[in-house]
FIDRENDO-902337 format. One record per atom (N, C-alpha, C, O): residue in three letters; chain; x, y, z; residue number from 1; atom name. Coordinates in pm, 1 decimal. Example, Ala and Ser with C-alpha at 12.3 -4.5 7.8 and 13.67 -1.06 7.14 Angstrom:
BEGIN
    aa   ch       east      north         up     i   at
   ALA    A     1319.0     -569.0      780.0     1    N
   ALA    A     1230.0     -450.0      780.0     1   CA
   ALA    A     1320.0     -330.0      780.0     1    C
   ALA    A     1423.6     -331.9      846.5     1    O
   SER    A     1285.0     -225.0      708.0     2    N
   SER    A     1367.0     -106.0      714.0     2   CA
   SER    A     1290.0        3.0      787.0     2    C
   SER    A     1340.9      113.8      803.9     2    O
***
This chain:
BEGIN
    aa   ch       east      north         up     i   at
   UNK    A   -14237.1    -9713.6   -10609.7     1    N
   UNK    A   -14200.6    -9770.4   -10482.2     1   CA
   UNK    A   -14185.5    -9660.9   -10377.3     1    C
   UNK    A   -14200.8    -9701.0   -10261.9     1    O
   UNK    A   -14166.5    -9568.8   -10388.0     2    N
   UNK    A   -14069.2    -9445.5   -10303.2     2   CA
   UNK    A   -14191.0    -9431.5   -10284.1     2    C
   UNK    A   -14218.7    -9476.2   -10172.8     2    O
   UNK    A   -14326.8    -9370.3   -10365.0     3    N
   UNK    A   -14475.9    -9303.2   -10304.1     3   CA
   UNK    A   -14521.3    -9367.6   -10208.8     3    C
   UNK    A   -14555.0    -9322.9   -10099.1     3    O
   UNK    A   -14526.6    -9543.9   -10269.0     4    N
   UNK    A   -14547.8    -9601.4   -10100.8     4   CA
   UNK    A   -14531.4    -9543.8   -10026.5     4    C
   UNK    A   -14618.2    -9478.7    -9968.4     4    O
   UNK    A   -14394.7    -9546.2    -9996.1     5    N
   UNK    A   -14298.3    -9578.5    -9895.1     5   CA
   UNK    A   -14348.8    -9452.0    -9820.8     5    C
   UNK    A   -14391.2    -9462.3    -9705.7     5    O
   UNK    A   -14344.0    -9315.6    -9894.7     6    N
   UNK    A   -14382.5    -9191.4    -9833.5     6   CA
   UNK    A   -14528.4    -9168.1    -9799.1     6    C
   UNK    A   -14571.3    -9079.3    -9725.5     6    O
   UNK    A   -14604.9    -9269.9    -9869.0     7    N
   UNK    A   -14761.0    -9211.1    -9802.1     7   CA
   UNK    A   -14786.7    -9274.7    -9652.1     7    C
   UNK    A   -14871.6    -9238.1    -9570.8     7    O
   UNK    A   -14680.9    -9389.5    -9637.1     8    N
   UNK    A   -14767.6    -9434.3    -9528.7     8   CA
   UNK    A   -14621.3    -9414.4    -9444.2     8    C
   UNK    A   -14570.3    -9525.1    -9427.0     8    O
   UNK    A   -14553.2    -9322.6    -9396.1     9    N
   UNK    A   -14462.4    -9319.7    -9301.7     9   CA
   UNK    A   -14485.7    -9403.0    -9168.8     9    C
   UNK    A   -14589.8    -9468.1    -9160.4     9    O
   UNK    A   -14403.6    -9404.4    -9075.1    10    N
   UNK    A   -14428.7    -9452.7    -8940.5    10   CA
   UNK    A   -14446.2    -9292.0    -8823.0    10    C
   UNK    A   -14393.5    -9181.4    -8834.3    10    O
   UNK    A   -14507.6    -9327.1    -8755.7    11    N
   UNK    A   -14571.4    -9168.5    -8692.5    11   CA
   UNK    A   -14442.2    -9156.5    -8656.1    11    C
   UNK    A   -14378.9    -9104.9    -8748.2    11    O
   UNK    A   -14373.9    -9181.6    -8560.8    12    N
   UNK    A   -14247.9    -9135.9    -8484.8    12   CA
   UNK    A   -14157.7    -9025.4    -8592.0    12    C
   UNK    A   -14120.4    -8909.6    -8573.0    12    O
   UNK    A   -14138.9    -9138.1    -8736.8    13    N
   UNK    A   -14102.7    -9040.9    -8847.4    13   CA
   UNK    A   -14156.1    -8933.8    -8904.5    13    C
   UNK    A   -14078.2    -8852.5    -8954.2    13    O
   UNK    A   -14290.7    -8910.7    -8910.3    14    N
   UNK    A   -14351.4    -8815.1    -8954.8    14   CA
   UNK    A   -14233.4    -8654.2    -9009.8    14    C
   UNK    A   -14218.0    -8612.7    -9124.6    14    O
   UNK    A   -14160.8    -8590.1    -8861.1    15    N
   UNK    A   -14118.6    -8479.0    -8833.6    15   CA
   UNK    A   -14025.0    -8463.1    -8926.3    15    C
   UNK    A   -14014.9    -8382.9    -9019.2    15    O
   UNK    A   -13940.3    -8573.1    -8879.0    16    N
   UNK    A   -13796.1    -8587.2    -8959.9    16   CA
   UNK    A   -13817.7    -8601.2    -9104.2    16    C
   UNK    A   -13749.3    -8535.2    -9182.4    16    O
   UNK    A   -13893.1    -8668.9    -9138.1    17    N
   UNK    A   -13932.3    -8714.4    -9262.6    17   CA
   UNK    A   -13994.3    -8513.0    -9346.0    17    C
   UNK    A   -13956.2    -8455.4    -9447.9    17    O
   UNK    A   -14031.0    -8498.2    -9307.2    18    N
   UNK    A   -14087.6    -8339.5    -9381.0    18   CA
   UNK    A   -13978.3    -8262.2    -9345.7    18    C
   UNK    A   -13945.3    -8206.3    -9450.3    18    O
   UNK    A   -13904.8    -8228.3    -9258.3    19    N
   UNK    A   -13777.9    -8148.2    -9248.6    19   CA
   UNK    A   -13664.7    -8217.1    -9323.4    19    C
   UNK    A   -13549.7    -8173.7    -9317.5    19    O
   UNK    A   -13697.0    -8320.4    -9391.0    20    N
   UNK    A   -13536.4    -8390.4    -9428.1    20   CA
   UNK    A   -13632.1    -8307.5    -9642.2    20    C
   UNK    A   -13576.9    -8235.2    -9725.2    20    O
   UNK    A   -13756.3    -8359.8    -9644.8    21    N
   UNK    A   -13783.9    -8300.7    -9759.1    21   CA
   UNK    A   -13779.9    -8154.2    -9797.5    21    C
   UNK    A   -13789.9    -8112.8    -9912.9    21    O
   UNK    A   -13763.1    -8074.5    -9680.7    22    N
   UNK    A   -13708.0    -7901.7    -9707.7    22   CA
   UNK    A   -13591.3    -7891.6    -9745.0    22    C
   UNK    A   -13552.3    -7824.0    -9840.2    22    O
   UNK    A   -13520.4    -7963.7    -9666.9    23    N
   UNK    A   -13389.6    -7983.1    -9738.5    23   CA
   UNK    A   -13357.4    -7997.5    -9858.9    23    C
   UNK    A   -13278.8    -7918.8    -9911.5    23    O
   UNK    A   -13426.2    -8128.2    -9943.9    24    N
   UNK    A   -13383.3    -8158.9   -10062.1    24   CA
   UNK    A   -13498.1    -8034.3   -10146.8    24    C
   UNK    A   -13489.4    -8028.8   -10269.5    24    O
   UNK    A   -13572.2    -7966.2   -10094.8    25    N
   UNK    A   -13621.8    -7805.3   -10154.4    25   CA
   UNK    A   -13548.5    -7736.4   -10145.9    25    C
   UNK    A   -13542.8    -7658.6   -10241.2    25    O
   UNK    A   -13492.6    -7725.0   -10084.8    26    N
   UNK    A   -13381.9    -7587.8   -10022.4    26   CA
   UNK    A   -13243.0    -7611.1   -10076.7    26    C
   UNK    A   -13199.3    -7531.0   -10159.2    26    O
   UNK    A   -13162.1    -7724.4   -10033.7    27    N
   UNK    A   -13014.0    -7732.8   -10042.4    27   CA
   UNK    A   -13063.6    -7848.5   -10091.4    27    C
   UNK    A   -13149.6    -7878.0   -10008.5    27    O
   UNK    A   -13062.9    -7944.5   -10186.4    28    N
   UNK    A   -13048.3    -8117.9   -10201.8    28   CA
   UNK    A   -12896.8    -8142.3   -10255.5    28    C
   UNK    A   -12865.9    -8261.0   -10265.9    28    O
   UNK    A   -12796.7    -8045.2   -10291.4    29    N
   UNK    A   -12670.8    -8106.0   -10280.5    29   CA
   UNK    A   -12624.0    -8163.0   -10119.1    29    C
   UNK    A   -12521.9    -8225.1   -10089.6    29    O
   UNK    A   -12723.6    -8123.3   -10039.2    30    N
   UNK    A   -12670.6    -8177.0    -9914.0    30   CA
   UNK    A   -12640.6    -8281.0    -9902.7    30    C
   UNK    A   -12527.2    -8305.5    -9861.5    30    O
   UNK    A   -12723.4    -8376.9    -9932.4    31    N
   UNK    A   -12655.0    -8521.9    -9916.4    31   CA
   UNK    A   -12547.9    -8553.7    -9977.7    31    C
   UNK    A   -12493.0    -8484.7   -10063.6    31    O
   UNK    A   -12493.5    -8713.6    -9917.2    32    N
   UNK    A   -12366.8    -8776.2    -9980.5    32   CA
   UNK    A   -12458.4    -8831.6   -10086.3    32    C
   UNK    A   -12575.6    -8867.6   -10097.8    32    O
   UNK    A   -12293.5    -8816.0   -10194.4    33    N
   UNK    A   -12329.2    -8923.8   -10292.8    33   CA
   UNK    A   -12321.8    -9059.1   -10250.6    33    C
   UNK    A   -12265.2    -9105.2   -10151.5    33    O
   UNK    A   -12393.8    -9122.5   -10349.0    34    N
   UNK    A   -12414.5    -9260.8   -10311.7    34   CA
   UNK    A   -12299.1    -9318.5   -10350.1    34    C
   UNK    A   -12235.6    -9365.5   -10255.7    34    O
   UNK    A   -12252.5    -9330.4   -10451.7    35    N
   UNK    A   -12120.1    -9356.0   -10479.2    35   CA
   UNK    A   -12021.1    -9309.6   -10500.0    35    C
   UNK    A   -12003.8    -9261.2   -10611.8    35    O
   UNK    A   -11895.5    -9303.8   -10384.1    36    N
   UNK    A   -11805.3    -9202.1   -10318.5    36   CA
   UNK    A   -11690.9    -9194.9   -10483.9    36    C
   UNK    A   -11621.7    -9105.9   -10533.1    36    O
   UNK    A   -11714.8    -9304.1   -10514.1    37    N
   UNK    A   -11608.0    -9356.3   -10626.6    37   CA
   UNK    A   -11654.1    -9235.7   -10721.4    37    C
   UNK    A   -11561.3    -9174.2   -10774.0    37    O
   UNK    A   -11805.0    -9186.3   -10755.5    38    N
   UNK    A   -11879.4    -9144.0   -10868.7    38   CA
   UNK    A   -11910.8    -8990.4   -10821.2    38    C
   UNK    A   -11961.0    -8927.3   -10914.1    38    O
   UNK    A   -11895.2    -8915.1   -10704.7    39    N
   UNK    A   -11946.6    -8802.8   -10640.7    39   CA
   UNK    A   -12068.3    -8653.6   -10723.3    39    C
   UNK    A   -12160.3    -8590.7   -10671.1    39    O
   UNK    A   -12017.8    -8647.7   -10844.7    40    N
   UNK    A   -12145.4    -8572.0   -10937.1    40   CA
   UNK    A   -12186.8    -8677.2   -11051.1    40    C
   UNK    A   -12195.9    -8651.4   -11171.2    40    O
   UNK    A   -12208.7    -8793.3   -10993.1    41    N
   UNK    A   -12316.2    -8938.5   -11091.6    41   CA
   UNK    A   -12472.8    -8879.6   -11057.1    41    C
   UNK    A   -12554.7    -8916.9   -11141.1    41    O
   UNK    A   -12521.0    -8806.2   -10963.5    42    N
   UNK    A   -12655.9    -8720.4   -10940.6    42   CA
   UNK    A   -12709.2    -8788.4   -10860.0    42    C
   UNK    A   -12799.1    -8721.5   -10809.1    42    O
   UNK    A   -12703.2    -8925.6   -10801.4    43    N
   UNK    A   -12754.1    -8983.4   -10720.0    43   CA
   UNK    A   -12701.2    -8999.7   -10571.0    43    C
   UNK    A   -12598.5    -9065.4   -10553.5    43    O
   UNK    A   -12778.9    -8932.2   -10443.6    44    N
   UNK    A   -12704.9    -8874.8   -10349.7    44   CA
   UNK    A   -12774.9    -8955.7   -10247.9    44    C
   UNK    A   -12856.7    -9021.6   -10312.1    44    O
   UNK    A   -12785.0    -8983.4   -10129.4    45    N
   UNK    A   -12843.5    -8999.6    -9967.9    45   CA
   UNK    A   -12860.6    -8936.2    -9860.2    45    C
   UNK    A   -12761.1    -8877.1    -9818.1    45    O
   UNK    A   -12948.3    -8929.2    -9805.0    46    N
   UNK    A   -12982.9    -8827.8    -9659.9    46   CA
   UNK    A   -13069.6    -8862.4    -9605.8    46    C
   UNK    A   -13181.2    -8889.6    -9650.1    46    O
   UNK    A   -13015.0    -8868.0    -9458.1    47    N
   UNK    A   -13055.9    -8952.5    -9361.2    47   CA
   UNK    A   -13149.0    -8844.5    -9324.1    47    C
   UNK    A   -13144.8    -8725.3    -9354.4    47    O
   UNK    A   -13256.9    -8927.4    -9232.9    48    N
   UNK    A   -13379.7    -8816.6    -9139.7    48   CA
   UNK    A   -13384.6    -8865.9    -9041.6    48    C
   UNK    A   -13462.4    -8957.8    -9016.1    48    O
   UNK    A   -13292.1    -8810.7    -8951.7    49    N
   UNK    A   -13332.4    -8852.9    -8801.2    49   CA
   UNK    A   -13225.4    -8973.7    -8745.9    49    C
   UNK    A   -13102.8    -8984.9    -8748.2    49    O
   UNK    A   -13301.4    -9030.9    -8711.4    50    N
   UNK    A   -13262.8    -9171.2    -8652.2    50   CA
   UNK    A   -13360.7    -9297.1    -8760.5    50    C
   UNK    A   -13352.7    -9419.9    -8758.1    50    O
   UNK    A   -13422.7    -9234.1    -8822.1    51    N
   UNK    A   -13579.4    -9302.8    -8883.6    51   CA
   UNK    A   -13514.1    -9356.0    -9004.9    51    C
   UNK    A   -13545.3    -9473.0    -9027.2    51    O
   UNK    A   -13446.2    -9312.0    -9075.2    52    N
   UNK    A   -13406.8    -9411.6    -9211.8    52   CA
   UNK    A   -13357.6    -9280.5    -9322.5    52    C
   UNK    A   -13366.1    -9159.5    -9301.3    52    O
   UNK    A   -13309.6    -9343.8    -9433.1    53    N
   UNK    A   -13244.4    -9268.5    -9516.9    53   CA
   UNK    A   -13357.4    -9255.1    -9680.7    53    C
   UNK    A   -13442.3    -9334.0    -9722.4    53    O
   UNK    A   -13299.0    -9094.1    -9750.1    54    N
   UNK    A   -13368.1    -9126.2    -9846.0    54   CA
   UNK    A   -13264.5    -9129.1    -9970.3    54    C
   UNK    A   -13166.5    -9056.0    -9955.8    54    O
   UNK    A   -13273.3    -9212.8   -10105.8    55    N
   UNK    A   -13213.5    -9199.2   -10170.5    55   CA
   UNK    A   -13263.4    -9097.8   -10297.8    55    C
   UNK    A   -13385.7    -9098.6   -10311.6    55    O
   UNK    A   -13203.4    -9027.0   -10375.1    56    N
   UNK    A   -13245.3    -8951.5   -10473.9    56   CA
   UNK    A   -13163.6    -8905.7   -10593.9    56    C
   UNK    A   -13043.1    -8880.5   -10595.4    56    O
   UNK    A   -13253.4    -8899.3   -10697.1    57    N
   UNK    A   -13151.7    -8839.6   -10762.4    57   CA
   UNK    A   -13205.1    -8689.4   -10820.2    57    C
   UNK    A   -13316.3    -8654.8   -10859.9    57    O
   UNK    A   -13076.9    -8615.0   -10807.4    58    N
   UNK    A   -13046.2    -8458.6   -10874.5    58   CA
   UNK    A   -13021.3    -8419.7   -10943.2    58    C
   UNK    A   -12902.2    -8410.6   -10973.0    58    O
   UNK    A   -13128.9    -8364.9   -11022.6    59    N
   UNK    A   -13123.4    -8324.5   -11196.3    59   CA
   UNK    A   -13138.3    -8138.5   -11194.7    59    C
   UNK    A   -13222.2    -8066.3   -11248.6    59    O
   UNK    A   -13001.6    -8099.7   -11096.5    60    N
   UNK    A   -12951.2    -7956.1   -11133.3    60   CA
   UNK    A   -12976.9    -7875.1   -11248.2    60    C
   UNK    A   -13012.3    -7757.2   -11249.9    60    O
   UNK    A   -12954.3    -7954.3   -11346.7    61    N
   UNK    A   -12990.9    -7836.3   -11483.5    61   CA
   UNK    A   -13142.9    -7864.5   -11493.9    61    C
   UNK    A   -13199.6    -7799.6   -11581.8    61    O
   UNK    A   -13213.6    -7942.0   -11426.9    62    N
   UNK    A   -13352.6    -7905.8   -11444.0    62   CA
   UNK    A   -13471.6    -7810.4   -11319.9    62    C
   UNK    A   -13586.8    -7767.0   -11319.1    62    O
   UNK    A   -13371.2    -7816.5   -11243.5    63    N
   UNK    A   -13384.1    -7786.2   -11115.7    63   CA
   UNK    A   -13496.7    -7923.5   -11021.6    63    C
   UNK    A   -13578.3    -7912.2   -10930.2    63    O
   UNK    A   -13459.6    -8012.0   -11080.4    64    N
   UNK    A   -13515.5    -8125.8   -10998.9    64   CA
   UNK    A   -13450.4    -8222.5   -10934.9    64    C
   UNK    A   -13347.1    -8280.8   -10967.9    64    O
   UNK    A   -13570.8    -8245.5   -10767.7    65    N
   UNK    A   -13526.8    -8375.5   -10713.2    65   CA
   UNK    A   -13604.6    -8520.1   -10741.3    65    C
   UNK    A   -13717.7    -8527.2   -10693.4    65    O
   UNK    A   -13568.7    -8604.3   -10794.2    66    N
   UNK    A   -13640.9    -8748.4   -10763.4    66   CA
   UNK    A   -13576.7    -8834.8   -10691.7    66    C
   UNK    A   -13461.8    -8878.9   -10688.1    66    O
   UNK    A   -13720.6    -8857.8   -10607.6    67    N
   UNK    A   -13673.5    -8957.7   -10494.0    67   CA
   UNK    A   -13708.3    -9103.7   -10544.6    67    C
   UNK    A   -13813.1    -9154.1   -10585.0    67    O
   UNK    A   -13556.3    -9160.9   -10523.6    68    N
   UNK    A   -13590.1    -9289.7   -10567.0    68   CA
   UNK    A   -13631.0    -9410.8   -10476.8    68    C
   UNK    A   -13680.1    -9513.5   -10523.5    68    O
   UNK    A   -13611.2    -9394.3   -10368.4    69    N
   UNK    A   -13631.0    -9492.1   -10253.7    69   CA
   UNK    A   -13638.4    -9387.9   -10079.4    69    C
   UNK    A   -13574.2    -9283.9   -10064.8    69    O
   UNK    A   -13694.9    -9425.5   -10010.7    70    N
   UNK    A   -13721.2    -9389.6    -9870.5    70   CA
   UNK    A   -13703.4    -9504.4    -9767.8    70    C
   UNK    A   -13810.9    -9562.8    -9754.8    70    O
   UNK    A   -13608.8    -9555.7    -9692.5    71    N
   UNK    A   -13547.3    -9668.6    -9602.0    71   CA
   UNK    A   -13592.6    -9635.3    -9483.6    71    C
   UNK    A   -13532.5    -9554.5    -9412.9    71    O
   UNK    A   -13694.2    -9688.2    -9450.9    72    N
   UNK    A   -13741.2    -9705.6    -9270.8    72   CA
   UNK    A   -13611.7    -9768.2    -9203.9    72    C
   UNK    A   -13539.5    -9848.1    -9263.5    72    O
   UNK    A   -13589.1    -9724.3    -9074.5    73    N
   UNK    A   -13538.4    -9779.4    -8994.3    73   CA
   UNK    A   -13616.4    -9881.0    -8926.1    73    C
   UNK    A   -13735.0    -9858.1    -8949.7    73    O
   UNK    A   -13600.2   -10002.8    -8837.8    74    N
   UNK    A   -13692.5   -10012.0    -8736.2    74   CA
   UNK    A   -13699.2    -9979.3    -8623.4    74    C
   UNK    A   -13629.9   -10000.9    -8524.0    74    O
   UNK    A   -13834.9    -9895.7    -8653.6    75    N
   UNK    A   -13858.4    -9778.2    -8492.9    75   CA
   UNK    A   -13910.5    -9900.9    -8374.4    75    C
   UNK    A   -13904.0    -9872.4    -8254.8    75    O
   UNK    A   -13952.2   -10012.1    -8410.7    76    N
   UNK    A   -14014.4   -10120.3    -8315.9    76   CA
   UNK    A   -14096.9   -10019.9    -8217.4    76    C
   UNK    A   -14163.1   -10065.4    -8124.2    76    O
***
């Protein structure tokens, strides 16, 4: 679902959308966890922009991110 979601972005998103993915290269503890109750459950959120949020999860001892979902906003 998430590849969808990422092959066919909306142009406006384009920017945000590749600077929000350096991030989760660079720092991906950045985001919030998804569940405040659960905070190292590995599954975190980060917003790009104004354009929509991505969800993921962080597998630290492997040094991996998977993205599980990508949330358009509507840019109308």
């Amino acid at each position: 679902m998430a590849r969808a979601q990422i092959q066919a972005p909306p142009a406006k998103a384009l920017a945000t959308l590749g600077e929000a993915f350096e991030v989760l290269e660079l720092v991906p503890e950045r985001g919030e966890p998804l569940h405040q109750a659960n905070p190292t459950g590995g599954v975190y959120t980060l917003p790009f922009g104004e354009h929509g949020l991505i969800t993921y999860l962080l597998l630290a001892d492997q040094d991996r991110v998977d993205v599980l979902l990508v949330t358009w906003l509507d840019l109308g």
